[in-house]
C-alpha positions in Angstrom: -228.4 -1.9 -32.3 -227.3 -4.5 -34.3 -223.3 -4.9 -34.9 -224.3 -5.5 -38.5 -226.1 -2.2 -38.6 -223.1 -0.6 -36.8 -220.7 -1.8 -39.2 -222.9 -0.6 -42.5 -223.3 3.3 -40.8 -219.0 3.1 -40.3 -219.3 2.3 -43.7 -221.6 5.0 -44.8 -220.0 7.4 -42.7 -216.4 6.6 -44.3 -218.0 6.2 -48.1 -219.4 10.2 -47.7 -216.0 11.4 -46.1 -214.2 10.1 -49.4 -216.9 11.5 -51.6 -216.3 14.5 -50.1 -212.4 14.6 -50.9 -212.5 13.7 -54.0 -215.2 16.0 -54.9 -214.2 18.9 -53.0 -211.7 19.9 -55.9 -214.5 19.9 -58.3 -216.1 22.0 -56.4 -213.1 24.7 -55.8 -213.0 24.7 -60.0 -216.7 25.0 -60.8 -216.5 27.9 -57.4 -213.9 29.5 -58.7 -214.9 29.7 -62.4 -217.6 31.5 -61.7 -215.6 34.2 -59.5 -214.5 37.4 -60.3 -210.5 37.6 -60.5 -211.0 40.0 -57.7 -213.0 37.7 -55.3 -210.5 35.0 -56.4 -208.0 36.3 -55.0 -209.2 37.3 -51.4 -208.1 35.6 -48.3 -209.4 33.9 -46.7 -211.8 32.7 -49.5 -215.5 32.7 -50.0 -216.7 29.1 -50.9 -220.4 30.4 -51.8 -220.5 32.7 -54.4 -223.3 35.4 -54.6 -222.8 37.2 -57.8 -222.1 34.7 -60.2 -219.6 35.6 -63.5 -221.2 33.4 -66.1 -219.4 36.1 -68.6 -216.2 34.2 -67.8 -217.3 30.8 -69.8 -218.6 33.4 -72.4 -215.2 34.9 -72.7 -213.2 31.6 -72.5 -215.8 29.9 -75.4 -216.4 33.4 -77.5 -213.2 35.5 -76.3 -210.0 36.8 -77.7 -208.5 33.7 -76.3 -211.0 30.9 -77.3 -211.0 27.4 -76.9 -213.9 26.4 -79.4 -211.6 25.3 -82.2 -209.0 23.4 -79.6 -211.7 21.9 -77.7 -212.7 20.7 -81.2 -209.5 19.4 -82.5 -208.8 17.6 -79.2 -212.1 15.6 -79.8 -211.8 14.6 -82.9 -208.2 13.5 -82.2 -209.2 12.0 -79.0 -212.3 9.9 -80.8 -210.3 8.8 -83.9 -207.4 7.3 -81.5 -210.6 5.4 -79.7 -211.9 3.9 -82.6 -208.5 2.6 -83.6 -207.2 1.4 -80.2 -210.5 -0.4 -80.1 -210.2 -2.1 -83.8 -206.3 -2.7 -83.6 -206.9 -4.1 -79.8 -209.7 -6.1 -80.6 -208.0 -7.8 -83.4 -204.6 -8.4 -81.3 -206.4 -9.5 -77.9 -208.7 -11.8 -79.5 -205.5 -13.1 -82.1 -203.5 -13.7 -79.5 -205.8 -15.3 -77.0 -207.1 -17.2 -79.3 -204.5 -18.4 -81.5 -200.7 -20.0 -81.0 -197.9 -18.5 -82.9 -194.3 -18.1 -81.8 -193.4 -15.3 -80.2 -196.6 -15.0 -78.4 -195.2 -14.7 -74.9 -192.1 -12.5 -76.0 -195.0 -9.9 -77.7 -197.3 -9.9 -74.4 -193.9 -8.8 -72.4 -193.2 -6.5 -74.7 -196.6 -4.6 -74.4 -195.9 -4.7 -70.6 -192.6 -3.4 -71.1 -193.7 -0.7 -73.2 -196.0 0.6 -70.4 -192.3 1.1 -67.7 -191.1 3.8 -69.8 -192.5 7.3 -70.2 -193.9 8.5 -73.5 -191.5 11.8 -73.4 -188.9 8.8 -74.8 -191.4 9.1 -78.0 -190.6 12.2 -78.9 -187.9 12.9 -80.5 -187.6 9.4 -82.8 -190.9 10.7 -84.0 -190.2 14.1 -84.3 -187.2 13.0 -86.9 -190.2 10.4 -88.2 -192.7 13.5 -88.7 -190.8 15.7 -90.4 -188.9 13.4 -92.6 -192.7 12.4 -93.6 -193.9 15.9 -93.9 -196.3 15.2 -91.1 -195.1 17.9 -88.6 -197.8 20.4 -87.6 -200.5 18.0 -88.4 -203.6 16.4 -86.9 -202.3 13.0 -88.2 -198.9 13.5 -85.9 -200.9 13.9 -83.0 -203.2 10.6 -83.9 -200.3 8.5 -84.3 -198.4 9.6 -81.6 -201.2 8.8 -79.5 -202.4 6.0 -81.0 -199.1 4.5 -80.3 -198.8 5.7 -76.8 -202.2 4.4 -75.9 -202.5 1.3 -78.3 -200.1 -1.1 -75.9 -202.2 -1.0 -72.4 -205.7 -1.1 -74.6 -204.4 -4.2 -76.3 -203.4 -5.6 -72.9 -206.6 -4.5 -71.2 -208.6 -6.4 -74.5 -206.5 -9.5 -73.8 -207.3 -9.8 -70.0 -211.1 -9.7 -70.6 -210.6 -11.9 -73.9 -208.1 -14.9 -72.0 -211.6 -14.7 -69.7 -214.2 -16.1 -72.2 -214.5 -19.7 -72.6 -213.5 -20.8 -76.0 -216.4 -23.3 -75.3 -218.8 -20.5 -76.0 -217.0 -20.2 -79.8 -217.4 -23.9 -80.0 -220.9 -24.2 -79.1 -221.7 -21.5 -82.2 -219.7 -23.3 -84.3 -221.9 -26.8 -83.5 -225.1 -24.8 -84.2 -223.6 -23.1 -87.6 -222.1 -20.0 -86.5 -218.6 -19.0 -88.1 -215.8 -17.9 -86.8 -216.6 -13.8 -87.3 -220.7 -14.3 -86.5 -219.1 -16.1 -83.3 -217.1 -12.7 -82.4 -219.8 -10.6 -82.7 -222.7 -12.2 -81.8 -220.6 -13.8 -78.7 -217.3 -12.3 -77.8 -217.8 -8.7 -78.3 -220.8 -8.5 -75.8 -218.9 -10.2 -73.7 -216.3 -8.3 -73.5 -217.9 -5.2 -73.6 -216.7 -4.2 -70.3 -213.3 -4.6 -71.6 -213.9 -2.9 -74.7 -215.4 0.4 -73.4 -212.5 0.6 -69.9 -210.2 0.2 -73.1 -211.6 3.2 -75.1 -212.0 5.2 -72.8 -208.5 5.1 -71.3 -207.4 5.7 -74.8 -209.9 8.6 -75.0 -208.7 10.2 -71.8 -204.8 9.9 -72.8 -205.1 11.3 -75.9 -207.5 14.1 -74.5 -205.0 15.4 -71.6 -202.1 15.1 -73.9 -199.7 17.9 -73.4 -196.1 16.5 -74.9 -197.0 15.5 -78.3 -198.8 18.4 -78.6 -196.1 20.8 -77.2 -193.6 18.9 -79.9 -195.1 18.8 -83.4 -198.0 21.4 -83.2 -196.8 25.0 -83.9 -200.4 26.6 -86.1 -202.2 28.9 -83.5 -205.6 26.9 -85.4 -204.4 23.6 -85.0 -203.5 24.2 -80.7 -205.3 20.9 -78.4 -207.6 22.0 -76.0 -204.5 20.8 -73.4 -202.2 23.7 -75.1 -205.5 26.3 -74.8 -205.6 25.9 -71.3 -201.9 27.5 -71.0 -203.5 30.6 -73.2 -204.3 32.5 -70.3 -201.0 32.6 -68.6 -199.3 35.8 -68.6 -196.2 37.2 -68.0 -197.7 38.8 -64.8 -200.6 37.4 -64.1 -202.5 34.2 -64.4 -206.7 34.5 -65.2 -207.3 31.6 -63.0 -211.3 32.8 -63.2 -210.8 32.1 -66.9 -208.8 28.9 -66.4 -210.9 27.3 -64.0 -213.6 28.1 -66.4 -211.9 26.3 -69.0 -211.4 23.3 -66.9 -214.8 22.7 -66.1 -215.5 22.7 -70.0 -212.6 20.5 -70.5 -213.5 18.3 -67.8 -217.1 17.7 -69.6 -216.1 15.1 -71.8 -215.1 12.6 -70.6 -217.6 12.9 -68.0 -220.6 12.6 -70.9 -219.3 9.9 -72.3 -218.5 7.8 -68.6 -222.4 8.6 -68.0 -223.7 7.8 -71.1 -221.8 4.5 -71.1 -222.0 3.2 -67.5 -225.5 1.2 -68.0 -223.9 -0.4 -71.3 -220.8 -1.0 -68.7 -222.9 -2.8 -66.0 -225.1 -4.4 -68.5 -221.8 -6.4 -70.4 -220.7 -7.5 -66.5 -223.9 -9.1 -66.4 -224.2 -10.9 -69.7 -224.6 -14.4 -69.6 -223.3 -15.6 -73.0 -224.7 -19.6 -72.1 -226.8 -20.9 -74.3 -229.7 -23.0 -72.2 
């Protein structure tokens, strides 16, 4: 056998034993959702399940303890902080690659800056913020709060795929009768596609796990995040992890949908030529 062929079954071998790790916790929640509380708890556990409790997602979606209307305030949080990061970091990556302006270096430090310190230090100057705006207890809170946690590292993800593009491929439109925003569009954006949809999606996936802004400024049992729901079935006792794993795997979906339904437009913008012949 060829060493060449050794060295690609090494590889294979050591790709499916990593696959395995990381998706052997998956597998545990999806396992245990579907478990009685009872067969939950047993030791040592029972990895294949052969009566499954699909009344436990009915209980978490439909139940006393529901996380229908959390699930749905988290996503529209979460999507409304992606669409802005995207349109605020679009316009500040492509501004500041793009353009010479003093201060320049002093703001890109200061978006790096921002990203050393933990957004628990947000808190309470926007708590005083919130309620001296009557804010507290709203949606609006959360998609600022957010939005400002998140909107530093998409800007600074934008700018690293923006300082990338050739300002020759601007130019070139420019020579054939483009302007400046047909140029961005028609040139820039696809380009840095890749950029834009790592950058949303980060921004989508920080605002979707949040737990400390929503812990701070939302008290209204109908306005709870999905990330507050999941702490619902905590008792004083006893925790439903049957239910809680349920909710998980519903949680988890997300952000999964959208990765899937995005990665061909992701592989497509790595591939983009933006040359004219």
């Amino acid at each position: 056998m060829k060493a060449k062929n050794i060295k690609k079954i090494i590889l294979s071998v050591v790709l499916g034993i990593l696959m395995i790790f990381h998706l052997f916790p998956v597998f545990v929640m999806i396992s245990s959702s579907i478990k009685s509380y009872n067969d939950l708890i047993k030791w040592p556990p029972k990895w294949i399940v052969k009566d499954p409790q699909i009344v436990n997602y009915e209980e978490v979606l439909f139940g006393e303890k529901s996380i229908l209307n959390p699930f749905l305030n988290s996503l529209f949080i979460s999507l409304i902080v992606m669409i802005l990061c995207i349109i605020i970091g679009i316009l500040a990556a492509y501004s500041v690659t793009r353009f010479e302006f003093i201060g320049k270096k002093t703001f890109l430090m200061a978006i790096i800056l921002t990203q050393m310190f933990s957004p628990v230090l947000l808190v309470n100057p926007m708590y005083l913020t919130f309620r001296s705006l009557n804010l507290l207890d709203t949606r609006i809170s959360l998609i600022v709060a957010n939005l400002a946690s998140s909107l530093p590292m998409t800007i600074w993800l934008l700018y690293s795929y923006f300082s990338q593009i050739p300002k020759d491929y601007e130019e070139s439109s420019w020579m054939d009768g483009c302007s400046r925003v047909r140029g961005i569009f028609d040139i820039i954006l696809p380009l840095a596609m890749p950029g834009i949809i790592t950058a949303g999606l980060f921004a989508f996936i920080a605002s979707w796990g949040d737990i400390v802004f929503a812990r701070t400024f939302i008290t209204s049992f109908n306005l709870r995040t999905i990330s507050q729901a999941l702490t619902s079935f905590e008792d004083l006792y006893k925790t439903r992890w049957e239910l809680q794993m349920a909710a998980s795997v519903i949680t988890s979906l997300p952000p999964f949908l959208i990765f899937l339904s995005i990665q061909k437009k992701l592989i497509q913008g790595m591939t983009t030529d933006g040359v004219k012949g």
